[in-house]
C-alpha positions in Angstrom: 4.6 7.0 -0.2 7.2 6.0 1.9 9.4 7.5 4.6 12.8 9.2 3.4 15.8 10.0 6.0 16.3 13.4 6.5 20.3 13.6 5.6 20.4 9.6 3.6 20.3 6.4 5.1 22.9 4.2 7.0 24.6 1.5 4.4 22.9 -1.4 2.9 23.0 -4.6 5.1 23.1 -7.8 2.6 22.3 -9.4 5.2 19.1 -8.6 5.7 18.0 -9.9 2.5 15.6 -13.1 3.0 13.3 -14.4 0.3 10.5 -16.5 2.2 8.8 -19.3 -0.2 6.1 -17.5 -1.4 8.7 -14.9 -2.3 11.0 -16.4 -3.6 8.4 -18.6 -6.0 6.7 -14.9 -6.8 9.6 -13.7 -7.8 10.9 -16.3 -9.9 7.5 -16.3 -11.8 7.6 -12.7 -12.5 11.6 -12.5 -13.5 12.1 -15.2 -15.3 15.3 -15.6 -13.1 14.9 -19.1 -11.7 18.4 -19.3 -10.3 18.5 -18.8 -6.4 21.9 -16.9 -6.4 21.3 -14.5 -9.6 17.8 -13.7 -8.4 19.6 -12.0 -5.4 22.3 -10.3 -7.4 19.5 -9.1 -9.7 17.4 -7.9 -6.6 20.3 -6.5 -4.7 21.2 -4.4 -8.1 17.9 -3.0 -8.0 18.6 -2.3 -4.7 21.4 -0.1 -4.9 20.3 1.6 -7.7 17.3 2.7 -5.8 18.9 3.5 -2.3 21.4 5.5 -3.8 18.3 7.6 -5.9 16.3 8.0 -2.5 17.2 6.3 0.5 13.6 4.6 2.0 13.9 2.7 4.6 12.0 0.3 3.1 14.2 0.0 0.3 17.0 -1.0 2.7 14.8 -3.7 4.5 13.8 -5.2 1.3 10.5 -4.4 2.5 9.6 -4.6 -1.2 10.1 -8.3 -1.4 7.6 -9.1 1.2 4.3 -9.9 -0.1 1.9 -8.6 2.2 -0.8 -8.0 1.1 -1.9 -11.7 0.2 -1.8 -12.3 4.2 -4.1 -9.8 5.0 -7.8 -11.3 6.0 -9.3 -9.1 3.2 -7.8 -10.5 0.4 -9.6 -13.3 -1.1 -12.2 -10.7 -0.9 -10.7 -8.3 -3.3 -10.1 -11.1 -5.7 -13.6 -11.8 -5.5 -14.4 -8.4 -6.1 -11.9 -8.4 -9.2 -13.5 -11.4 -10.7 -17.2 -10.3 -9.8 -17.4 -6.4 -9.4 -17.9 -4.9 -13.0 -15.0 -2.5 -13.6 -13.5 -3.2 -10.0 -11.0 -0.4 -9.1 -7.8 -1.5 -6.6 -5.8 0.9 -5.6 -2.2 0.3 -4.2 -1.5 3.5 -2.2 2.3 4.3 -1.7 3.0 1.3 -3.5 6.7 1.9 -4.0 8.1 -0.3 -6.7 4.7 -1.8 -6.7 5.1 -5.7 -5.5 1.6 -5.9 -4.0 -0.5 -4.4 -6.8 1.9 -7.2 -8.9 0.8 -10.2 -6.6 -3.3 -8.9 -7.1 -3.0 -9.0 -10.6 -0.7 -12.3 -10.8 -3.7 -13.7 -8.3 -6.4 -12.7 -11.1 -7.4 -9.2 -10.5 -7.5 -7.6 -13.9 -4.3 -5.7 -14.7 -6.2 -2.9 -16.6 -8.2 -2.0 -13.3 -5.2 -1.8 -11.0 -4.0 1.7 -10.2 -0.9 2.7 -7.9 0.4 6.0 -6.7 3.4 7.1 -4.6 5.3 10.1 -4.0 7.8 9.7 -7.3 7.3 8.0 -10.6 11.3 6.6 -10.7 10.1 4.1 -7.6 7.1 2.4 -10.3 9.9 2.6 -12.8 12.7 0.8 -10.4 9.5 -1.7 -9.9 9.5 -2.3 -13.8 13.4 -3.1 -13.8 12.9 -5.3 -10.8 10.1 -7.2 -12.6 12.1 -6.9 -15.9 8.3 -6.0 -16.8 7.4 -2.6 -18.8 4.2 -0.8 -19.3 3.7 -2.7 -22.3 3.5 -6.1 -20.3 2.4 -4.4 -16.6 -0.1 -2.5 -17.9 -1.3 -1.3 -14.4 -1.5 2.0 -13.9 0.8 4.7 -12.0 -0.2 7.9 -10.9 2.7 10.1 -8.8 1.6 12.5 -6.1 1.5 13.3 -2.4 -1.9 12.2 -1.4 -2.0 14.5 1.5 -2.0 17.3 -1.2 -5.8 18.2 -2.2 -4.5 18.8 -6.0 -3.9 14.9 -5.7 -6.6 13.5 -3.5 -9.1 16.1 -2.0 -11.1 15.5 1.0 -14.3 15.0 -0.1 -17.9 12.8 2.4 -17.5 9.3 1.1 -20.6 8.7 -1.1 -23.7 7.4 0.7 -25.1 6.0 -3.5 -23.4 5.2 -7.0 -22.3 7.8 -9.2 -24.8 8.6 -11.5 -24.9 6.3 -14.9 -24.6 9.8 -17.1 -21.3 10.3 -14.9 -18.6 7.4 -16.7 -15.8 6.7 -14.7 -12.8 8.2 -16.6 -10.2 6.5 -18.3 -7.4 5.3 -15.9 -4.8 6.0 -18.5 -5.8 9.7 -18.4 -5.9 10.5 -15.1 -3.1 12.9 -13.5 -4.3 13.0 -10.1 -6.7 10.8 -8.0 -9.6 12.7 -7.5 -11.8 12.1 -10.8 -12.5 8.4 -10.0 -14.3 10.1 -6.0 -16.5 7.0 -5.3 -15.6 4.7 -7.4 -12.7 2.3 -6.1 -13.5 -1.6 -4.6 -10.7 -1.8 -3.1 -7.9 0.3 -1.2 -4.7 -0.7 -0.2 -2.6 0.6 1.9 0.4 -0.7 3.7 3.0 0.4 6.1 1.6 4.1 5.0 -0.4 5.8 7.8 2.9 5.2 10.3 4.7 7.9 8.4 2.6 10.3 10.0 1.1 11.9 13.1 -2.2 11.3 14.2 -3.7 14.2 12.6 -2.1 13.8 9.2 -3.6 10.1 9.7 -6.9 11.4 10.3 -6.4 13.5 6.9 -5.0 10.2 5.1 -7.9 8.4 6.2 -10.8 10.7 4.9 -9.5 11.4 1.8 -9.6 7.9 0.7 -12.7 7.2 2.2 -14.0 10.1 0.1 -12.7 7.5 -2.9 -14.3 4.5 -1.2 -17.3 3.2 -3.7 -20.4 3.0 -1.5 -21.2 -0.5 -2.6 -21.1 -3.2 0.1 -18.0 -4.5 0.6 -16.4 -2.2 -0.8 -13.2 -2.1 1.3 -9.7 -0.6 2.4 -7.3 -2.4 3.8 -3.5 -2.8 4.6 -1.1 -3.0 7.9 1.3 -0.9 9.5 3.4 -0.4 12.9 1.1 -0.6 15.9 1.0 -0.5 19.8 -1.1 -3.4 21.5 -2.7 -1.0 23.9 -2.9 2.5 23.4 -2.1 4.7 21.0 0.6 7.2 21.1 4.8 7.3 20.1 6.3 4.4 19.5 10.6 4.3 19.0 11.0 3.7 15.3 12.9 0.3 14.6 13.8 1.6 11.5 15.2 4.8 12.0 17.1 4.5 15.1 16.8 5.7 18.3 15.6 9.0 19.6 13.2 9.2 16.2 9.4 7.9 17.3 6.3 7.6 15.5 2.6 7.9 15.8 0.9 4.7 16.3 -2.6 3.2 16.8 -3.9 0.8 18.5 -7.2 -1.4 17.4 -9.3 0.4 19.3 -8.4 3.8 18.6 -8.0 3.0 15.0 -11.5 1.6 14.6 -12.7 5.0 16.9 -10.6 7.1 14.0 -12.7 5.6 11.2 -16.0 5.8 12.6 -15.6 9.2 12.9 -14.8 9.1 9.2 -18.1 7.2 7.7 -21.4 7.4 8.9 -22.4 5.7 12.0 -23.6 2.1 11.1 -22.2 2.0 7.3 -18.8 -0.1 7.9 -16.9 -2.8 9.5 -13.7 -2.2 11.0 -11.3 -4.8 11.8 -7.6 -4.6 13.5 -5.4 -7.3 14.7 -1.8 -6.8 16.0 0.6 -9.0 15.2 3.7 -9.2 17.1 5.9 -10.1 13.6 9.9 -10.0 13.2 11.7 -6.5 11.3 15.4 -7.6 10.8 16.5 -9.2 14.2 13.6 -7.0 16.2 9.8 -7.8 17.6 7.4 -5.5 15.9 4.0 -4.5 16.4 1.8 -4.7 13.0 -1.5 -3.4 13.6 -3.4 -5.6 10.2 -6.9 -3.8 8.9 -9.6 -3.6 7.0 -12.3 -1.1 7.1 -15.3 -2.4 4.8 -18.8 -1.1 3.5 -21.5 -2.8 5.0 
């Protein structure tokens, strides 16, 4: 689900293409192209062919070859909930071309219970040429749709019990819209997603998936996204230039957000910012989880 410019983007930079070590040895694994300068041609093809189909800022910052959702705290959780958790659901919301649900499954979660959802199926399919993968040999699962759209994801109370035994959960290969599995995902990730909107929208983003969230403990979602240290409120986006802002929140407004979303007493939130580096400039990451208790 990621941001789009409202008239296209400004040209690609090549030089903002970095491969850190982890990266760079993900990548390799998962291509088969071993060879530092063809990986980048290979990368930077993918690229342009993307840019040029829908111009994401994220697509220009190569924002899909950072691999961050191993370096959240929650992490070796949700691998332990992939490895323990019968039929463990993660979810990779606005996944883009779908690096992140990739590193899960390349770190032992099982591919078969991996789903991922943006706004357009051609951004899972770029992820498949990036990969040089196909649904054949990725067989995660891709679901397209705007998730503030109740035909997608409804807002429904996240569920205080299990679903009932004579209520399956639905095959993953079926499903057209997020709403049939309601209750019965381990694990939620979401990264550099609730930025795009305003608080409100945020507020909406957030109960929807909670309404998804299974009730078990530990249960969690989890992710990162652009920040303020202090308070929340605009903040000039790096990104898009100046003059355009967006709504950001600050730990303690984000943890207030989600305990308006859950019952008083049944989670754990967690925020952290991180003052990190976006192409040259200091950024504010605000890292998450919010986690059944």
């Amino acid at each position: 689900m990621a941001q789009s410019l409202p008239t296209g983007g400004p040209p690609l930079d090549l030089n903002l293409y970095a491969l850190d070590e982890e990266s760079s040895t993900f990548f390799k694994s998962q291509t088969g192209i071993f060879d530092d300068s063809a990986l980048r041609e290979h990368i930077l093809a993918v690229q342009a062919k993307a840019y040029a189909f829908t111009p994401y800022p994220c697509i220009r910052s190569f924002g899909f070859t950072s691999l961050k959702i191993s370096k959240s705290p929650a992490y070796q959780g949700v691998l332990t909930l992939g490895r323990e958790r019968k039929d463990a659901i993660l979810l990779d919301i606005g996944c883009c071309f779908g690096n992140d649900a990739r590193k899960a499954v390349a770190d032992g979660f099982p591919v078969r219970n991996v789903l991922a959802s943006d706004v357009r199926r051609e951004l899972w399919d770029f992820g498949h040429e990036l990969f040089r993968s196909t649904p054949e040999t990725f067989p995660a699962y891709f679901i397209a749709g705007d998730a503030l759209e109740a035909s997608m994801l409804e807002i429904t109370p996240p569920l205080d019990v299990l679903n009932s035994p004579e209520d399956p959960c639905p095959d993953l290969s079926t499903l057209t819209s997020l709403n049939p599995v309601r209750g019965r995902v381990s694990a939620i990730y979401a990264s550099l997603l609730f930025h795009l909107f305003g608080e409100q929208k945020q507020l909406h983003l957030a109960r929807a998936l909670a309404g998804l969230l299974s009730p078990l403990p530990g249960s969690v979602i989890f992710g990162s996204h652009i920040g303020r240290p202090d308070e929340k409120g605009p903040l000039p986006d790096p990104l898009l230039g100046p003059g355009v802002k967006m709504f950001c929140h600050c730990p303690s407004s984000w943890e207030e957000m989600w305990n308006t979303v859950f019952k008083e007493g049944t989670i754990s939130v967690k925020g952290e910012v991180k003052i990190t580096n976006r192409n040259g400039k200091p950024l504010w990451m605000l890292v998450w989880s919010v986690t059944r208790l």
